[in-house]
DRENDRENPA-84618 format. One record per residue (C-alpha): x, y negated, z. Coordinates in steps of 0.25 Angstrom, whole numbers, plus 5000, padded with zeros to 4 digits. Layout:
<dodos>
XYZ/...
</dodos>
This chain:
<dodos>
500050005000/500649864996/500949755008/499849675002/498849785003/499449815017/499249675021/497849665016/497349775023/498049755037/497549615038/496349635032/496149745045/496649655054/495849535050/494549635051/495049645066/495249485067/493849475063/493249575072/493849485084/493449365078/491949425076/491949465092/492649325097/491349255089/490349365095/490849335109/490949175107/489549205101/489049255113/489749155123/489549035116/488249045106/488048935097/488348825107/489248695108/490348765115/490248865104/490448755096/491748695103/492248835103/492248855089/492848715087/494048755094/494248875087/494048835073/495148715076/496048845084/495648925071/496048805060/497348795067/497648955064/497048955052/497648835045/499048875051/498949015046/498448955032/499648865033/500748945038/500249085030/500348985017/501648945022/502449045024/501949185020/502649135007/503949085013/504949195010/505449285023/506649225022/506149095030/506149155044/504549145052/505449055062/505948945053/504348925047/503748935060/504848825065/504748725052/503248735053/503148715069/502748565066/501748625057/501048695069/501048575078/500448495068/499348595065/499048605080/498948465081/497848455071/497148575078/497048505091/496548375083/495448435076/495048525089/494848385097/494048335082/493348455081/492948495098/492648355100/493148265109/492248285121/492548435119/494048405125/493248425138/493048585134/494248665140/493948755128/494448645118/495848625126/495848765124/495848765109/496948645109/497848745114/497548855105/497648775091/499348755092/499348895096/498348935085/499248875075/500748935081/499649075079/499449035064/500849005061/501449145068/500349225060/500749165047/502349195050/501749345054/500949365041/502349305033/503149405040/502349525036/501449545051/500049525046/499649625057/500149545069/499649415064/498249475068/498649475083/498449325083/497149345076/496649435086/497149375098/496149245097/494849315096/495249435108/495549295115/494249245111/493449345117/494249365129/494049215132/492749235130/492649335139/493249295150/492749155149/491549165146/490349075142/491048945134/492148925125/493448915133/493549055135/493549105119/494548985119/495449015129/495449155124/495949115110/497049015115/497449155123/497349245111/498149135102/499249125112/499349305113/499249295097/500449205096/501349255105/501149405101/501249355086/502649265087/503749345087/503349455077/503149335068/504249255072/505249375070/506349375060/505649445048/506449345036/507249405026/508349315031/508349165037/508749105023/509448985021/509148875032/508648785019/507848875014/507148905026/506748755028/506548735014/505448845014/504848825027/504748675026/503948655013/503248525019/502348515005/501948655005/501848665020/500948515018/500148565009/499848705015/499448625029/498548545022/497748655013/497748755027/497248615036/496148615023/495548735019/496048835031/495248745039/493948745036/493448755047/493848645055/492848545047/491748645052/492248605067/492548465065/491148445058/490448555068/489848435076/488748405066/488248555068/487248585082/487848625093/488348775091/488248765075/489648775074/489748885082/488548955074/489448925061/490548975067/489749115071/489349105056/490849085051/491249215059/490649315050/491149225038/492549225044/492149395045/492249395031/493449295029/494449345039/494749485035/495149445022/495749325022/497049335030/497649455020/497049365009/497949255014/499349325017/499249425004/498749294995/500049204999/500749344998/500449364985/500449214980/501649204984/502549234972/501649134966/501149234953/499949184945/499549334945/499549334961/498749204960/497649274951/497649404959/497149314972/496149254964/495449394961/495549434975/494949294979/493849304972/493449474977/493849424990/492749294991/491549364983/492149494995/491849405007/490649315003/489849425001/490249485014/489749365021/488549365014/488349495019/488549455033/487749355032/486649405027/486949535038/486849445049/485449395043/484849535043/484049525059/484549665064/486049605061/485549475067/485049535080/486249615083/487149495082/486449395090/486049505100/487649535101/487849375105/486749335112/486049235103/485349205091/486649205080/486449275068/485349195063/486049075065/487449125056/486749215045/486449105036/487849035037/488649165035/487949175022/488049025020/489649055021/489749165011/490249084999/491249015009/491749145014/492049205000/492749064995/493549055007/493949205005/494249194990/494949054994/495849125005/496449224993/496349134981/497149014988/498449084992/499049084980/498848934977/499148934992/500549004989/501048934976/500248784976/499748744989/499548614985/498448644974/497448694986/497348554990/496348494984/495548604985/495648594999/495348465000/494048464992/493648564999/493748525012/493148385007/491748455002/491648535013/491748425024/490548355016/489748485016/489748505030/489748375035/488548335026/487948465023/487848495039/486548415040/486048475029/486548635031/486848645044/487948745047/487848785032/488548665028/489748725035/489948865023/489448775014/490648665015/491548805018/491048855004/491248714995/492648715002/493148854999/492348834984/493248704981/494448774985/494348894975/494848794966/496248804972/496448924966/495548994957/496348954943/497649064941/498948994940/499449074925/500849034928/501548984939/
</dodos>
């Protein structure tokens, strides 16, 4: 079996144990927290806790998956140290924008300030483990956050400090057991001093890569910042919704990602067209997935089983925007697989597509929430991922 294959597969399995986690962390904030406003200012920290990993792990996996081995894991994770402090700055900014000011009172939000620098050292030790071939040990840190989670929840029950509490400990396990297996000497040779810096400090590329991960990695975070035009507990309710979506979405995409810039990274035509193929399979694959769950968790025996096992009325309220999210789901999925190549060879050409699409999508949820309600939010989602299809659907003939 080839190493692309094996890589497929093994993350693949382990991403389908992530997403169990992940399924069992919502269930249990489900049952604590319903559809309240401290459900709210739960999931605003930990969408800004999860932007910081997800736009460092977008960042750094672009950045240095393709960087030859013989550029030692120490001398990128040094060079790019201001790069993490800058990240965790922004987090801790848009956590005080998005929470609210009076929300600084909640112990919970103080909580998630500690977590999002250490959220970003996570995403930046995974992406050094997935460059030096352990895929497998990347997943601890993914698993640590929602065993955390639920432990929090457990022991403290009945608000949101302990789920967060529970992350923070999860990040720090996840860290500390990840470091020095990433961290260890696995380079072909240290290379020449002036090679090493002139690979690891590509100011342009790394510029430009920040700016497409801060733009379309991040998504979510205009949800959260414009989450205060929802009712109290909508956000949350989206965000119960955007779980099964996720369902559908997570397995796939973290192979999809490592094995794209993989491939892509020669810079062939041939490889840029074989991603496109597998784009396409893969977003017709996973929207009709979601549409199947959503229309699932419409059926009233289905229904009854899930809001017997949480305690409250959920399903009915989720159904209608899981399907609302399908096309969404399968654009972001296409998106995730089509890009890397562009990602790999011309990251500046993404750009523009970003930008438009963050643009169009800030104007359908900020003016389409009074007309829609929650389903402004897929909507925006969808225009977004549509406009950004555009980065990569024509085939380079020659490069």
């Amino acid at each position: 079996m080839s190493r692309t294959r094996q890589t497929l597969l093994w993350m693949a399995g382990l991403s389908l144990v992530t997403l169990c986690l992940g399924v069992l962390r919502e269930f249990w904030i489900a049952r604590e927290l319903r559809a309240s406003g401290a459900a709210d200012l739960f999931f605003r920290g930990l969408v800004v806790v999860g932007a910081a990993r997800a736009f460092g792990t977008s960042l750094f996996r672009s950045r240095w998956i393709p960087v030859p081995l013989t550029v030692p894991a120490r001398a990128l994770l040094r060079v790019e140290a201001g790069t993490c402090a800058a990240i965790s700055g922004a987090g801790l900014v848009a956590l005080v924008l998005i929470a609210g000011v009076p929300a600084l009172a909640e112990p919970s939000l103080w909580v998630f300030a500690a977590a999002v620098p250490l959220a970003t050292i996570g995403s930046a030790v995974r992406a050094l483990a997935e460059r030096a071939g352990l895929e497998r040990r990347g997943f601890v840190l993914e698993w640590a956050l929602p065993v955390g989670a639920i432990a929090g929840a457990l022991l403290l029950p009945g608000g949101a400090l302990g789920p967060a509490a529970g992350i923070l400990v999860g990040l720090v396990l996840g860290v500390v057991a990840l470091l020095p297996p990433a961290l260890s000497d696995r380079s072909q040779g240290a290379g020449p001093e002036g090679q090493v810096g002139a690979t690891a400090r590509d100011a342009g590329r790394t510029r430009v890569l920040l700016l497409d991960a801060l733009v379309y990695a991040n998504l979510g975070l205009l949800d959260a910042a414009l989450s205060h035009v929802f009712v109290a507990g909508g956000f949350a309710l989206l965000n119960y919704a955007y779980l099964f979506v996720n369902a559908a979405l997570m397995v796939p995409s973290a192979a999809a990602t490592v094995v794209g810039l993989r491939v892509s990274a020669g810079g062939d035509p041939a490889a840029q067209g074989q991603l496109r193929r597998w784009a396409v399979l893969g977003g017709v694959a996973c929207a009709g997935l979601v549409v199947a769950v959503g229309l699932l968790l419409g059926q009233t025996w289905v229904a009854a089983r899930v809001d017997a096992a949480v305690g409250w009325s959920l399903a009915a309220g989720i159904a209608e925007l899981v399907l609302w999210s399908a096309p969404f789901a399968g654009l972001r999925l296409a998106n995730t697989i089509g890009r890397q190549f562009v990602i790999a060879t011309e990251p500046r050409r993404v750009l523009v597509w970003d930008l438009a699409g963050l643009g169009g999508r800030a104007l359908i949820l900020g003016l389409g929430a009074a007309l829609f309600g929650l389903k402004a939010s897929p909507i925006g989602l969808a225009f977004a991922e549509l406009v950004q299809v555009g980065a990569w659907w024509r085939v380079s003939r020659s490069r």
